[in-house]
N, C-alpha and C positions, 0 to 999 in steps of 0.2 A: 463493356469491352467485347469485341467483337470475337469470334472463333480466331481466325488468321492470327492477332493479335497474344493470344491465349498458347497457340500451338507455339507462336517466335518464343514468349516470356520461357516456356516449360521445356523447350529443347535447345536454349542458345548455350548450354554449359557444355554441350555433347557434338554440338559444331564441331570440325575439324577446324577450321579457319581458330578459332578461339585454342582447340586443343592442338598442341603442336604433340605431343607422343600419343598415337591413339594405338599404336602398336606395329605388331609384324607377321605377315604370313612367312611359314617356313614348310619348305619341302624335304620331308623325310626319307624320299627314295632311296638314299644310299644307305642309311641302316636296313633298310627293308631287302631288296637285291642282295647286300652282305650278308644278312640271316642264310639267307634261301642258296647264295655260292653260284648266282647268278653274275653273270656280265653285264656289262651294258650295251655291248656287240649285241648277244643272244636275245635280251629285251626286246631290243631293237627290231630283229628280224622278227621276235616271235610277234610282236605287237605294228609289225609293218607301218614304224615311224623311222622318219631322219635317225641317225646317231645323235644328228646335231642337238636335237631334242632333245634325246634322251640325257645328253652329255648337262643340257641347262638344269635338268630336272634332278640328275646325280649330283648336280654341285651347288645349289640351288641360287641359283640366279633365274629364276624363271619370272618374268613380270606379268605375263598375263596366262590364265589358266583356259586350255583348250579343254572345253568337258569332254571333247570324242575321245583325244588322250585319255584322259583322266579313266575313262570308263575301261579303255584297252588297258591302262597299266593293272587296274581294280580287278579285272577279270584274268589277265595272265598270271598277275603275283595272290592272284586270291586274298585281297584285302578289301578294304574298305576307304572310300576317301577319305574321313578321318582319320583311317590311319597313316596315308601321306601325306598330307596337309596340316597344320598344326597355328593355332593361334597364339601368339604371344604379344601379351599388354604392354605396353610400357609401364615401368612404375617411376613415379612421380617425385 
């Protein structure tokens, strides 16, 4: 049996196509900015992003993650990308 052959058998359970709930990213920013008694206005400026932005990330609809953000929100609110970003499984 060849490699190719070997890698399909051992990873076709973990396929997304196969797995329909593989889970959900979730953005924490709003608990985070409410600890601290921060705006999303101030965020904003202090982190020289759109509101707009900031407003996806508050509310979390954000579909694709910009790491440049990521790294201004991490370095303004002094956290850590783990602790905005969050994974959650589907359970089964």
């Amino acid at each position: 049996m060849g490699r190719t052959s070997e890698y399909k058998k051992e990873y076709d359970t973990k396929n997304i196509f196969y797995i329909k709930k593989y889970g959900k990213m979730h953005v924490c920013l709003a608990e985070i900015i409410d600890k601290k008694h921060m705006t999303r206005n101030a965020l904003a400026r202090a982190t020289d992003t759109r509101f707009e932005v900031v407003k996806k990330w508050y509310d979390d609809s954000v579909t694709t993650i910009d790491l440049d953000v990521l790294a201004r929100f991490c370095y303004v609110l002094d956290c850590r990308p783990e602790d905005l970003i969050k994974y959650q499984l589907e359970e089964s």
